[in-house]
Backbone bond lengths (Angstrom), bond angles and torsions (degrees), N, CA, C in turn:
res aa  C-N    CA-C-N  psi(-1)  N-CA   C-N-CA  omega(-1)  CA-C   N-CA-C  phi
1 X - - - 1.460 - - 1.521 110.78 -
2 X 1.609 114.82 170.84 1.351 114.86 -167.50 1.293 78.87 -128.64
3 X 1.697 117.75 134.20 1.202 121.54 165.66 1.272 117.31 -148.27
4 X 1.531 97.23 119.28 1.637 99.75 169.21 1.202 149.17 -100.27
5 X 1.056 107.91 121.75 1.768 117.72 -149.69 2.098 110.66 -103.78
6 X 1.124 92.42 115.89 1.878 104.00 168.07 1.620 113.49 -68.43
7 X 1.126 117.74 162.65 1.898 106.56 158.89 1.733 94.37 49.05
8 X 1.675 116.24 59.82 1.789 98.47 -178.71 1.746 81.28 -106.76
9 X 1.150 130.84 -3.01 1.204 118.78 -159.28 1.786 102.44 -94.64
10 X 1.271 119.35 -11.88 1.607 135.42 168.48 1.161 133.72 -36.77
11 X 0.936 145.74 -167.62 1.586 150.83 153.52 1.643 102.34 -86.16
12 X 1.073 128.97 -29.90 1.370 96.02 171.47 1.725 105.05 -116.76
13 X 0.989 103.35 -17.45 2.140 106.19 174.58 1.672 94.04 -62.46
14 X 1.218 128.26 -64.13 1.855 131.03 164.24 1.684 100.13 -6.48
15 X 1.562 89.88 -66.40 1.766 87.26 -147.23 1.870 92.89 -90.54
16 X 1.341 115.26 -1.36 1.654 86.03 -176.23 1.424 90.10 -97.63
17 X 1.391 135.39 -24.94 1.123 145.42 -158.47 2.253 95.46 -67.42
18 X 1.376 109.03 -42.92 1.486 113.01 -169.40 1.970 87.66 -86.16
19 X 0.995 141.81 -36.36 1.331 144.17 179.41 1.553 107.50 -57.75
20 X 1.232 118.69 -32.42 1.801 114.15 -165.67 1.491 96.38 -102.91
21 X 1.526 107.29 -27.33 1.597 106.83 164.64 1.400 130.76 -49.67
22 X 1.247 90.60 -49.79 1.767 113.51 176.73 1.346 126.41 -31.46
23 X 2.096 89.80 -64.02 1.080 107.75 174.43 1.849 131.39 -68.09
24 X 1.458 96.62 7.08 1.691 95.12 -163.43 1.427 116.30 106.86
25 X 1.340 125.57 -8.44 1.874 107.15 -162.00 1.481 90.43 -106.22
26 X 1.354 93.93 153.40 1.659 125.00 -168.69 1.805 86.86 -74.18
27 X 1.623 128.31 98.85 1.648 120.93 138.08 1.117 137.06 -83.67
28 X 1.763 114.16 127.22 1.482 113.85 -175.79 1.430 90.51 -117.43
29 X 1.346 105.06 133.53 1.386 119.50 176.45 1.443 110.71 -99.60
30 X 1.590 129.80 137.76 1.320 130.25 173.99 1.631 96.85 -76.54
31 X 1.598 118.73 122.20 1.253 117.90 170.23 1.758 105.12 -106.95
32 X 1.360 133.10 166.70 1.311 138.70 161.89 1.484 118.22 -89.23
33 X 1.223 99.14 -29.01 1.587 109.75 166.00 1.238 128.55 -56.77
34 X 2.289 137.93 171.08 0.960 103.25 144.74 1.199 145.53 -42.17
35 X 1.106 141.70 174.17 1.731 134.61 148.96 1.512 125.71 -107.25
36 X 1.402 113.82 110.00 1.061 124.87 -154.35 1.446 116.78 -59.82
37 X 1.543 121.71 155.87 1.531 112.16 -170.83 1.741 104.32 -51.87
38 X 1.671 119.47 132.80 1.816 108.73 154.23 1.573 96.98 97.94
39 X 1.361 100.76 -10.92 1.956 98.11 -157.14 1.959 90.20 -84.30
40 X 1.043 108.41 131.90 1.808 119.82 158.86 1.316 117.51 -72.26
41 X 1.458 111.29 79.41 1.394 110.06 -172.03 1.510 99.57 -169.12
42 X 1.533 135.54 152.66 1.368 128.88 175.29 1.667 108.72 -154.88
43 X 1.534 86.61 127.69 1.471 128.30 168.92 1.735 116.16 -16.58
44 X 1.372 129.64 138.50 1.267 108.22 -162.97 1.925 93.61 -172.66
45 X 1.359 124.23 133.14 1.490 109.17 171.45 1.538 92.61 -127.19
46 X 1.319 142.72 124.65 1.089 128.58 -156.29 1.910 96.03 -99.72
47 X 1.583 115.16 -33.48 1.590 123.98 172.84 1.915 97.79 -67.08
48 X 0.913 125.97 -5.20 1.341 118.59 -167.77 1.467 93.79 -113.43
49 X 1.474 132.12 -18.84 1.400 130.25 -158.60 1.582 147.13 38.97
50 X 1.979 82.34 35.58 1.471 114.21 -174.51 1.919 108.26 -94.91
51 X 1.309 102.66 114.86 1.524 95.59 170.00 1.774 102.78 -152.60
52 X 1.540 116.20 106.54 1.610 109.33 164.52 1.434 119.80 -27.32
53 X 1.037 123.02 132.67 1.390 120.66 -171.18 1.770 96.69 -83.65
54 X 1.285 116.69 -39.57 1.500 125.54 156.78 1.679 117.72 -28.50
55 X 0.603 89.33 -57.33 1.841 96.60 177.77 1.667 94.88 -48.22
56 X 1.320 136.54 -40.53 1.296 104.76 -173.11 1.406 108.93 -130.21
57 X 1.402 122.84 16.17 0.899 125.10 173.37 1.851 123.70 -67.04
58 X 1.264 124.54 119.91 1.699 116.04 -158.50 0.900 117.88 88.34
59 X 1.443 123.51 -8.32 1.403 114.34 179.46 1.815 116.39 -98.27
60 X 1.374 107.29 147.67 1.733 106.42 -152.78 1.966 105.68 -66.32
61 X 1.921 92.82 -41.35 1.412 88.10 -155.56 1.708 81.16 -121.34
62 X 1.866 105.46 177.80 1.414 115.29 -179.84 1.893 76.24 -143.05
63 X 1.378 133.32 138.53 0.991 143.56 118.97 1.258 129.90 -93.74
64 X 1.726 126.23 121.70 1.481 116.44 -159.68 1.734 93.64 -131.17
65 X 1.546 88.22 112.32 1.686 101.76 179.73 1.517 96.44 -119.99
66 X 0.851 130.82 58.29 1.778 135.61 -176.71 1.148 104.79 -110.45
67 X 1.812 126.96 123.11 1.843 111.07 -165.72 1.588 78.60 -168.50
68 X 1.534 128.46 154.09 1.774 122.55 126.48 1.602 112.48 -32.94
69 X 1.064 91.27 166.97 1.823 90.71 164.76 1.839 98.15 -97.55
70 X 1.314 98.97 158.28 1.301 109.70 -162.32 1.996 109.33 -79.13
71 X 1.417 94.14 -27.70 1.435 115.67 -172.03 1.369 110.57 -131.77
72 X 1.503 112.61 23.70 1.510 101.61 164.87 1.565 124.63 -69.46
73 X 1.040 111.28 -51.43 1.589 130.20 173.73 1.973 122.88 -99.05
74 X 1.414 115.57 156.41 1.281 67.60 169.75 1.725 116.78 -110.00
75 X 1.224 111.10 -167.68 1.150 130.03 -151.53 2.014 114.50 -75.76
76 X 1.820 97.36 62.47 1.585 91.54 158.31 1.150 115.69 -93.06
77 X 1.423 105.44 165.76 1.969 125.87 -178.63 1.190 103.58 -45.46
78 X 1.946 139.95 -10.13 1.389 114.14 -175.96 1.922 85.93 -116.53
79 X 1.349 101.56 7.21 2.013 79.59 177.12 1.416 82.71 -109.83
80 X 1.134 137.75 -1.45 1.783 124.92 -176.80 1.594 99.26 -70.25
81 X 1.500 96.31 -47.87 1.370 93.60 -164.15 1.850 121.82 -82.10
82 X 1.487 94.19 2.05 1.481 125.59 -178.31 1.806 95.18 -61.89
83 X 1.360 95.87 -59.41 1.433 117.49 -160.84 1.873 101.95 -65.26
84 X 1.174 99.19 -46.39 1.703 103.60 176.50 1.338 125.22 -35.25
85 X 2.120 83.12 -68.25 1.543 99.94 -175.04 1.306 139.67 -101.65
86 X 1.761 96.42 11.01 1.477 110.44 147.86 1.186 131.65 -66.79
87 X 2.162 118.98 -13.56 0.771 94.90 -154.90 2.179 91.94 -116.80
88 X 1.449 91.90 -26.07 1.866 98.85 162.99 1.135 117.48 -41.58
89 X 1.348 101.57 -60.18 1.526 117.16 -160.37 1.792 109.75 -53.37
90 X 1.364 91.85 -55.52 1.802 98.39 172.92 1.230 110.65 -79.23
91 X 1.434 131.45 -40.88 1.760 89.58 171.72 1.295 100.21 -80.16
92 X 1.786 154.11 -29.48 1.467 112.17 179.00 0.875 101.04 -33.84
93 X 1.685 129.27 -85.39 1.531 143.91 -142.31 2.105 114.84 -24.40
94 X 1.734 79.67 -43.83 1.894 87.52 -165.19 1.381 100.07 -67.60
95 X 1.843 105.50 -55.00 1.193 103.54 -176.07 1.909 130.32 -46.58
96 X 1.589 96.09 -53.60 1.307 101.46 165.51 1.586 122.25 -25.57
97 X 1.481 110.10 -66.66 1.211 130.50 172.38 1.091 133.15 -54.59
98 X 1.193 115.44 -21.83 2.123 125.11 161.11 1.558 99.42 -67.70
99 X 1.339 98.40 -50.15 1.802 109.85 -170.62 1.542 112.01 -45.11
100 X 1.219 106.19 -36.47 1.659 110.07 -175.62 1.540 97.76 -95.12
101 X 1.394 155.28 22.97 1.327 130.14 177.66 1.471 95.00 -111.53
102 X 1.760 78.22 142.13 2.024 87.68 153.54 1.336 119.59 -46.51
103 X 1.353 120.42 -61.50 1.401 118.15 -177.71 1.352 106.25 -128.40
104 X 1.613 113.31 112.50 1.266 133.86 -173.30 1.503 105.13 -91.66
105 X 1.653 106.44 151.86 1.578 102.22 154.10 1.781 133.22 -53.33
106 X 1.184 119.18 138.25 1.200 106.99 -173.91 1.665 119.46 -68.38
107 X 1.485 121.66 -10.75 1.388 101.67 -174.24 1.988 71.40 -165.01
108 X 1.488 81.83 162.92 1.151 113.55 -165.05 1.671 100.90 -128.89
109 X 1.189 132.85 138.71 1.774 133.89 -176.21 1.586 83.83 -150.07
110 X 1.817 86.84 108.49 1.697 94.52 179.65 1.564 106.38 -129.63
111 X 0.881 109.04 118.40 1.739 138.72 169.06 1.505 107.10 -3.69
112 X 1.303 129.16 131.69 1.100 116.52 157.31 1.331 112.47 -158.91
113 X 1.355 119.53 -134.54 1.963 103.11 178.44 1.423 108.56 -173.78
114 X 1.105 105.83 140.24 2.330 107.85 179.39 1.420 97.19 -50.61
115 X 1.598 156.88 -24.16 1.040 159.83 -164.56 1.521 88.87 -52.55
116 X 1.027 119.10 -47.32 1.631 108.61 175.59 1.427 147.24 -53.02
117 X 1.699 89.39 -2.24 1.451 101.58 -176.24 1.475 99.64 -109.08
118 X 1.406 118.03 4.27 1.978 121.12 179.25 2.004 94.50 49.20
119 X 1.514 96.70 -172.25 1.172 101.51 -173.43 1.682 120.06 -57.34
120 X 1.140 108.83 136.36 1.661 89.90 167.75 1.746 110.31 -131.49
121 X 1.265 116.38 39.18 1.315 131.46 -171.46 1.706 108.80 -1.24
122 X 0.849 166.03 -129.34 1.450 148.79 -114.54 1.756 107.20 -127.43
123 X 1.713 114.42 -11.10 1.551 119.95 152.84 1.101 123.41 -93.58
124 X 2.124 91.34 130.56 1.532 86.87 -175.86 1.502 136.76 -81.45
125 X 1.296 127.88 166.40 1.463 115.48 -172.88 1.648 94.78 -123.37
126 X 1.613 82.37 131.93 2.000 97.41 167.70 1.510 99.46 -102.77
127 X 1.217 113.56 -171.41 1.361 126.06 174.28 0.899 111.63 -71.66
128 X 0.953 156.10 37.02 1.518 164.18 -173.55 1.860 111.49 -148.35
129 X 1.032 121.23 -11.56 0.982 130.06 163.39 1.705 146.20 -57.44
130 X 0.943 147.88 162.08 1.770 125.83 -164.37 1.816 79.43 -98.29
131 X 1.483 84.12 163.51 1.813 119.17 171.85 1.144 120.35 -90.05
132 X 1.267 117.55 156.39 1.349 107.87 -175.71 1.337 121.26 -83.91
133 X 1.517 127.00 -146.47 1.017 138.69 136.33 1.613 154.82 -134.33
134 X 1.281 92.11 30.37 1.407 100.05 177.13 1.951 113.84 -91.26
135 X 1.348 105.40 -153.88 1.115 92.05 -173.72 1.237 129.28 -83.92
136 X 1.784 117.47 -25.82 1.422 131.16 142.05 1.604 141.28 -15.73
137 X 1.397 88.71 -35.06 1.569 101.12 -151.83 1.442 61.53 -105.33
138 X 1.519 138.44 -91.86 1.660 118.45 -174.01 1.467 125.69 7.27
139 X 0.712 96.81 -84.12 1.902 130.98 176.89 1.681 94.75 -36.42
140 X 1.425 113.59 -74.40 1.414 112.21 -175.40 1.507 119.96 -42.85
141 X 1.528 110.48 -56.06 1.713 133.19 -179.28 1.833 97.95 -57.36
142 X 1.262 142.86 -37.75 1.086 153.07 -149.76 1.475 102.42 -100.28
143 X 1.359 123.01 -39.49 1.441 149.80 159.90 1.713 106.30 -49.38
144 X 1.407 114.50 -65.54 1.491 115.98 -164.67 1.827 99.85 -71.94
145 X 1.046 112.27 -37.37 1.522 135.77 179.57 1.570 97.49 -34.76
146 X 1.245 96.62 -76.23 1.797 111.40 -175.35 1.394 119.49 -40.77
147 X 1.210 116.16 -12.32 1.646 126.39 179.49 1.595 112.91 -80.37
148 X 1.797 110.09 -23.89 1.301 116.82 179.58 1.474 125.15 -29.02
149 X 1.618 123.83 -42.31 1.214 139.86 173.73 1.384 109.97 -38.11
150 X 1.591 118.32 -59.34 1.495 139.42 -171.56 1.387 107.35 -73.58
151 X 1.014 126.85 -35.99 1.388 142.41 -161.72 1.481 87.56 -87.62
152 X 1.320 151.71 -90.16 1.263 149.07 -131.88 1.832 87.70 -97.75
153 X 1.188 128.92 34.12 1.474 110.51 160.85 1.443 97.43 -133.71
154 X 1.828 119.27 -0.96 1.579 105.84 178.43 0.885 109.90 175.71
155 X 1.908 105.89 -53.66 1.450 109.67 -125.59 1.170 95.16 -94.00
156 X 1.305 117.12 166.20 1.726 130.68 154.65 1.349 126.17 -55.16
157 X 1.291 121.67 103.92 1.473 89.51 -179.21 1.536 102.19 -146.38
158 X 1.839 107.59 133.13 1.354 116.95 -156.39 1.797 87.09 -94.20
159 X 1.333 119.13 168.46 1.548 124.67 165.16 1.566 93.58 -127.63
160 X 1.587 97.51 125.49 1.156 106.24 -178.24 1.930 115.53 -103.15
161 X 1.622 103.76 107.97 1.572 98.84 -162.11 1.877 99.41 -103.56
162 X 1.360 77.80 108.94 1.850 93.92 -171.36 1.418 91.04 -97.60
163 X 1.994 94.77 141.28 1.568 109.68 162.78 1.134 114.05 -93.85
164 X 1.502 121.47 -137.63 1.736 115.23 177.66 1.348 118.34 -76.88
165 X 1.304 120.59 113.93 1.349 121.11 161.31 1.295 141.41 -50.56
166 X 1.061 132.55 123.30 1.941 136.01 -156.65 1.876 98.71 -113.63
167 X 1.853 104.48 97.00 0.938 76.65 165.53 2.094 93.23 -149.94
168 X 1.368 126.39 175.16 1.120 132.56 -140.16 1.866 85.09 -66.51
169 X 1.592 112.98 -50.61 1.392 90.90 -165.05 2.131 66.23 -131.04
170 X 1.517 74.22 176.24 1.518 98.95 -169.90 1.599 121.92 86.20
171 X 1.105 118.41 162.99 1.542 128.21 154.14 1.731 96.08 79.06
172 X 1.587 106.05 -168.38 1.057 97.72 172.50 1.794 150.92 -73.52
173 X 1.639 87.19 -4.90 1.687 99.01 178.24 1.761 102.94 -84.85
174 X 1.367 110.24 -14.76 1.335 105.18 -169.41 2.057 99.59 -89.13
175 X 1.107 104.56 10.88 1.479 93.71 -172.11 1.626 77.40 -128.41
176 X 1.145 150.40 -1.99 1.816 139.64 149.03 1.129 99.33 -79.37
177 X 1.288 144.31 -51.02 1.481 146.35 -171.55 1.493 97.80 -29.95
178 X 1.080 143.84 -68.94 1.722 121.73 -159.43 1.106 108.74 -71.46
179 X 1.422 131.84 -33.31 1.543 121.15 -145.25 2.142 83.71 -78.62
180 X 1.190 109.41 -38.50 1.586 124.65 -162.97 1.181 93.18 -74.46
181 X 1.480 147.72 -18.70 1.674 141.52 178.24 1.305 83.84 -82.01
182 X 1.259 130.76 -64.00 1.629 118.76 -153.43 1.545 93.25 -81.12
183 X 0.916 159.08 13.88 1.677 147.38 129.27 1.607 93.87 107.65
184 X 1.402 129.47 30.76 1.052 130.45 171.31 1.648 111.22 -116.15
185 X 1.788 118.11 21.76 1.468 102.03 177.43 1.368 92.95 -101.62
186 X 1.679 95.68 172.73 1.578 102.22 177.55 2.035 105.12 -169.24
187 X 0.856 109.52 168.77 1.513 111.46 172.26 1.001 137.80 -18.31
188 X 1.153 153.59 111.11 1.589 144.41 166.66 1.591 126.10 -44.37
189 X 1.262 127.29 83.84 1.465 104.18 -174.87 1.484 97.17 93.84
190 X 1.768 99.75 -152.65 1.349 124.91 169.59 1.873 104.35 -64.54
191 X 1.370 115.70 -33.84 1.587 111.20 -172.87 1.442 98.20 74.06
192 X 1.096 144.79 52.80 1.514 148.26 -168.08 2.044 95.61 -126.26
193 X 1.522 95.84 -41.23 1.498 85.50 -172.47 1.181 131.21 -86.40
194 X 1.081 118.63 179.12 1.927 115.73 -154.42 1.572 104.92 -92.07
195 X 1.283 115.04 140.51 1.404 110.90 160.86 1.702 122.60 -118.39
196 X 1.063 120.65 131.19 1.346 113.16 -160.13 1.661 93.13 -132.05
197 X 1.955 84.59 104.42 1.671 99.31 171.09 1.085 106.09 -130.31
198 X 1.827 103.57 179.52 1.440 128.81 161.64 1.326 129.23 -112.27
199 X 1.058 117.78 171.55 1.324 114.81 166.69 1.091 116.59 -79.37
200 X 1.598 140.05 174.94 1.614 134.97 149.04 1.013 106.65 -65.97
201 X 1.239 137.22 -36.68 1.815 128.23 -164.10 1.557 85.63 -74.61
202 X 0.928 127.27 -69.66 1.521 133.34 -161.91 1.828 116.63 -42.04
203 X 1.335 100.92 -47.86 1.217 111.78 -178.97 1.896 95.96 -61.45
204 X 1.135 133.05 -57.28 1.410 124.47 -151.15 1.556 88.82 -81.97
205 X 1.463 141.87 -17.16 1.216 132.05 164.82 1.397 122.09 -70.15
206 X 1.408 107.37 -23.16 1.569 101.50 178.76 1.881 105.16 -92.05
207 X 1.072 108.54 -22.34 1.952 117.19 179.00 1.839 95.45 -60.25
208 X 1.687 107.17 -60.66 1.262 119.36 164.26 2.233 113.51 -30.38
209 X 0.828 107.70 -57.08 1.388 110.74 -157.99 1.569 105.78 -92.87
210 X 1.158 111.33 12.66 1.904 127.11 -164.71 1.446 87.17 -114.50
211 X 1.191 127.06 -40.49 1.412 145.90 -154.56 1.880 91.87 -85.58
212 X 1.283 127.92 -37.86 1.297 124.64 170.11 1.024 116.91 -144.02
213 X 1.375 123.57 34.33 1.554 117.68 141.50 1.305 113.18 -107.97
214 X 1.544 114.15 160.33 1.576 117.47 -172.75 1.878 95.57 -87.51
215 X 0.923 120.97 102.20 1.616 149.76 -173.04 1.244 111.88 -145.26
216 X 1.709 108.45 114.20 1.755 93.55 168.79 1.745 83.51 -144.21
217 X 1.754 85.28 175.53 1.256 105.97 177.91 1.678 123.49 55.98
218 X 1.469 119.10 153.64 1.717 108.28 -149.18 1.119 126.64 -2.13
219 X 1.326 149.52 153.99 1.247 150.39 155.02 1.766 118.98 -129.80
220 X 0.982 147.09 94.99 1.507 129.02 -173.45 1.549 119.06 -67.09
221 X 1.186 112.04 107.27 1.900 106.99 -176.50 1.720 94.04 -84.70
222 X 1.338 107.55 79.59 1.978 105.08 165.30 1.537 97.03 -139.10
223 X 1.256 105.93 160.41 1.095 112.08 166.82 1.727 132.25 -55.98
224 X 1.106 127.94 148.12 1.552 131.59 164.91 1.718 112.29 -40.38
225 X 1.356 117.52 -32.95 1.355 121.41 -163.12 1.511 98.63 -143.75
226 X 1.790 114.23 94.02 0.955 123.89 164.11 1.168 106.76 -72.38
227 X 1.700 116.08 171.59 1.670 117.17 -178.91 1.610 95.17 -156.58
228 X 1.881 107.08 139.10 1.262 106.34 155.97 1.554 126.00 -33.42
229 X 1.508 85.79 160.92 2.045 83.82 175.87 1.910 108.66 -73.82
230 X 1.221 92.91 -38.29 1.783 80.18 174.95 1.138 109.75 -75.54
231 X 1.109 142.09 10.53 1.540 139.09 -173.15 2.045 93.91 -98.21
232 X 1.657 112.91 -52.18 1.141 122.91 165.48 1.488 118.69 -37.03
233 X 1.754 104.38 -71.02 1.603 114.25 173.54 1.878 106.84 -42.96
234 X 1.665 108.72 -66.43 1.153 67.04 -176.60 1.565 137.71 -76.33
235 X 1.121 108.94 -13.85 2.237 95.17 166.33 1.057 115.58 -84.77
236 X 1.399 135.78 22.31 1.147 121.56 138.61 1.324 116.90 -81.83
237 X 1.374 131.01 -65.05 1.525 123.04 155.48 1.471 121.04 13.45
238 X 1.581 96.02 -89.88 1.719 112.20 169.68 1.617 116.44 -38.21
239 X 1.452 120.14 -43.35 1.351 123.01 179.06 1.361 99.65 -44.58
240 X 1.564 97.16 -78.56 1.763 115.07 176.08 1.507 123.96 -39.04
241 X 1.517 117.67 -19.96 1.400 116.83 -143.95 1.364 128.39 10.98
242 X 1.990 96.13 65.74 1.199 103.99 165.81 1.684 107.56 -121.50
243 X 1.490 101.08 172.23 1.879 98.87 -166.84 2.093 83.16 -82.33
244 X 1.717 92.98 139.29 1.632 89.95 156.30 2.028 105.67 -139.77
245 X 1.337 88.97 82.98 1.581 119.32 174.54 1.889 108.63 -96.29
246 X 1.552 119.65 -6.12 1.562 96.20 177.58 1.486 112.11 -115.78
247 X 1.128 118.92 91.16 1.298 122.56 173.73 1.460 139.59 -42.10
248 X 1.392 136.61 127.89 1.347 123.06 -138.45 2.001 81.50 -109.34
249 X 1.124 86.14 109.10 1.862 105.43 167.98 1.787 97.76 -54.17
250 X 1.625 111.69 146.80 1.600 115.49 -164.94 1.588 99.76 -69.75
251 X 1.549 119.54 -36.04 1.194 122.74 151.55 1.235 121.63 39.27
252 X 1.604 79.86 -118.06 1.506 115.95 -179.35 1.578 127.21 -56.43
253 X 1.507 136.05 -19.33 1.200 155.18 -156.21 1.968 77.68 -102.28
254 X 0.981 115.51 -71.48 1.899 138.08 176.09 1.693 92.52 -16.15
255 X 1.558 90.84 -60.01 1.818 85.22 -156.13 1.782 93.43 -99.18
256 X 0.934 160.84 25.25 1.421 144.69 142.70 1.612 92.86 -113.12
257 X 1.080 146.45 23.78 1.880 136.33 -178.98 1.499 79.58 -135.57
258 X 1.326 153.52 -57.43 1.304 144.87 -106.52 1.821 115.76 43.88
259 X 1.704 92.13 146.21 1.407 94.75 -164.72 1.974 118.54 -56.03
260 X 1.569 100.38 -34.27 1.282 89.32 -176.60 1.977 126.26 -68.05
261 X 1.446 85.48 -16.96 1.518 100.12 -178.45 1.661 107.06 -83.11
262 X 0.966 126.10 -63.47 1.000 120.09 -173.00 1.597 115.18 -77.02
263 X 0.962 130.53 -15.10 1.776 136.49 134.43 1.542 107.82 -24.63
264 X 1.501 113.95 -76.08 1.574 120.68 176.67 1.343 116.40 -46.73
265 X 1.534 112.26 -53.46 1.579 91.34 -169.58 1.386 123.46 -107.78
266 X 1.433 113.48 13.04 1.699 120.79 -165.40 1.836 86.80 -126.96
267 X 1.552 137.24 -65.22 1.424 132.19 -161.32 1.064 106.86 -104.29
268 X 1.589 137.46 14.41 1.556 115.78 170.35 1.597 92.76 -96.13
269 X 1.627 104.41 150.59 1.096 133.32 175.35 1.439 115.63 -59.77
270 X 1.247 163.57 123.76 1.530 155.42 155.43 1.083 106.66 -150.18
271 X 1.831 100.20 107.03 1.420 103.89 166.97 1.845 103.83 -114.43
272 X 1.126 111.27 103.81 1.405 137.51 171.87 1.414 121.94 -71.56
273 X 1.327 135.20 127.02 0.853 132.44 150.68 1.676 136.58 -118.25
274 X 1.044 143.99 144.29 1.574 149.51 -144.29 1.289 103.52 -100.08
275 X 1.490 122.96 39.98 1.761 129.53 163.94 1.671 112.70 -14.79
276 X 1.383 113.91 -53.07 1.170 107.33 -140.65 1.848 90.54 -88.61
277 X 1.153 114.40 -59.25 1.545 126.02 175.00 1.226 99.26 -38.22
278 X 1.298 136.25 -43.69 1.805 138.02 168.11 1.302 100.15 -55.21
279 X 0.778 136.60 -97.32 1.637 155.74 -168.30 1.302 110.93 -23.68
280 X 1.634 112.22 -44.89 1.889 112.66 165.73 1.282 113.78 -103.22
281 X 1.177 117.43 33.43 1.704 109.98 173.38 1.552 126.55 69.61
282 X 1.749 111.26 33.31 0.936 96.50 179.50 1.946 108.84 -85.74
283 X 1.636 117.55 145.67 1.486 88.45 -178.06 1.741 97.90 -115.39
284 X 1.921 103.84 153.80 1.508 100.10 -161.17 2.161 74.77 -95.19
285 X 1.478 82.17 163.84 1.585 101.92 169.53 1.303 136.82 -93.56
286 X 1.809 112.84 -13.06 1.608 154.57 -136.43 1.706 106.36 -165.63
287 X 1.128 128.51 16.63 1.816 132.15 170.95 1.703 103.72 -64.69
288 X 1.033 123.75 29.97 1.813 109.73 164.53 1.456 86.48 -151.20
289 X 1.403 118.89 138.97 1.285 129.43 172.37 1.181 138.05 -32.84
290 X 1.730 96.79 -52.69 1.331 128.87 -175.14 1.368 113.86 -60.85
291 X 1.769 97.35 -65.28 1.752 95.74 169.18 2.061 126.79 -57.56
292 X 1.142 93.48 -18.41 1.491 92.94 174.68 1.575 117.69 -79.63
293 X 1.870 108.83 -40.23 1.070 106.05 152.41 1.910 132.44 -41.32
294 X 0.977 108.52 -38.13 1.130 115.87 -172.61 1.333 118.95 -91.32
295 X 1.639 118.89 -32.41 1.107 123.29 161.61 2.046 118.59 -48.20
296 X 1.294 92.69 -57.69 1.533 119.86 173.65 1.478 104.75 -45.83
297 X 1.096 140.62 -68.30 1.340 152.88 -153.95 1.728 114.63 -108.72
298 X 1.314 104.34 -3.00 1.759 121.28 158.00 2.095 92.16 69.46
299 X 1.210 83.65 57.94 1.558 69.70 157.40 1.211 132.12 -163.36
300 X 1.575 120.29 115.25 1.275 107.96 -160.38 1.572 139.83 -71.03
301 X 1.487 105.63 169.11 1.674 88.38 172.52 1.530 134.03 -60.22
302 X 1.222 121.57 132.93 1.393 111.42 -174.91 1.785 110.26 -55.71
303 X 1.347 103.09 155.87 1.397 111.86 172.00 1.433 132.65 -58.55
């Protein structure tokens, strides 16, 4: 297959981008840069609303993981809107651009995130569930929106709403990883609220299986068995066999994240579950914390 992938340079475009390689399939990555002589890759400004329509024309699949990071910076009125319209703008653009080809990719698997379901404190939400309303859940709904182009000229196209990603370095376990080696991590808060992740292996298996199964529209990439954050803290601990007894007061996350940011991604409640990937047989490889922890961070169960 020919697949062209946005956001390949990411934590998860990286690893699905070396995964489809593996297997044999032709990846063209949308770069912003030149494109070097010979290089399999095509040119793209998504704020400029420049994209060869060539670049994806014939090609089977489009995966579009192109976004700000959600928690790189924190959250003023010109990175809010960073985060928005980094992420419309590029999927309009792609979508637009399938819409006009003779021969389009058949399905489209475009990025999205549980942020759309806002808090849902201790009920769980499938895809079928209402949205929230904060600014997240905006952003997300505004995100899947932009695909309309692709969607009403053919194509398939799944929205893939990923929770926290579990992977050895990167994302958010890779920015808990030190404080939890030196035996100083511990709970968020009370640790009462839900976290609803995946693994990395898991996530590029379900992008994988979106890509050829007939699946469209929401999808939740989280695990079967979400878990409180102290439920997390503690198996990570155990992974580490380190003590995680000091609990991080909401505080402190408040004043180096700002409150609205670190509200979203450390104390809102989301307990998620992956209805739809259940329902057609998708199977996860990493569904208990512990083992994903351990998978992730290479370490086995004790004897």
């Amino acid at each position: 297959m020919k697949i062209v992938i946005t956001g390949a340079t990411g934590l998860i475009g990286t690893a699905l981008s070396a995964s489809l390689r593996a297997d044999g399939h032709d990846v063209v990555p949308l770069v912003r840069r030149p494109v070097r002589v010979g290089e399999s890759a095509v040119q793209w400004d998504p704020a400029a609303g420049t994209l060869d329509p060539a670049g994806l024309e014939g090609a089977d699949a489009v995966v579009n993981l192109a976004g700000a990071g959600i928690g790189d910076k924190r959250w003023s009125d010109e990175y809010k809107r960073l985060v928005l319209e980094s992420r419309t703008s590029s999927t309009g653009l792609v979508a637009r651009t399938m819409a006009d080809l003779d021969r389009p990719p058949s399905v489209l698997v475009s990025g999205s995130a549980i942020g759309i379901y806002g808090e849902t404190g201790d009920r769980a939400a499938t895809e079928r569930s209402a949205h929230g309303h904060d600014f997240l859940a905006q952003v997300c709904e505004q995100w899947e929106a932009a695909t309309a182009p692709a969607e009403e000229a053919g194509t398939r196209v799944a929205h893939l709403r990923t929770g926290m990603v579990l992977a050895g370095q990167g994302g958010a376990l890779g920015k808990m990883l030190p404080l939890f080696k030196l035996g100083v991590g511990g709970r968020m808060g009370s640790g009462e609220q839900w976290w609803s992740w995946i693994s990395l292996d898991d996530e590029i298996a379900m992008i994988r299986w979106l890509l050829d199964t007939d699946v469209s529209g929401p999808v939740n990439a989280t695990s079967p068995q979400p878990v409180t954050n102290a439920d997390l803290t503690r198996s990570l601990g155990q992974v580490l066999h380190r003590p995680t007894v000091v609990p991080v007061p909401s505080f402190g996350p408040k004043i180096l994240l700002g409150a609205e940011l670190a509200d979203t991604l450390l104390f809102t409640s989301q307990k998620v579950l992956p209805q739809v990937a259940i329902d057609t047989g998708f199977v996860f490889r990493y569904p208990t914390i512990e083992g994903a922890l351990r998978h992730v961070l290479d370490r086995p169960a004790a004897a």
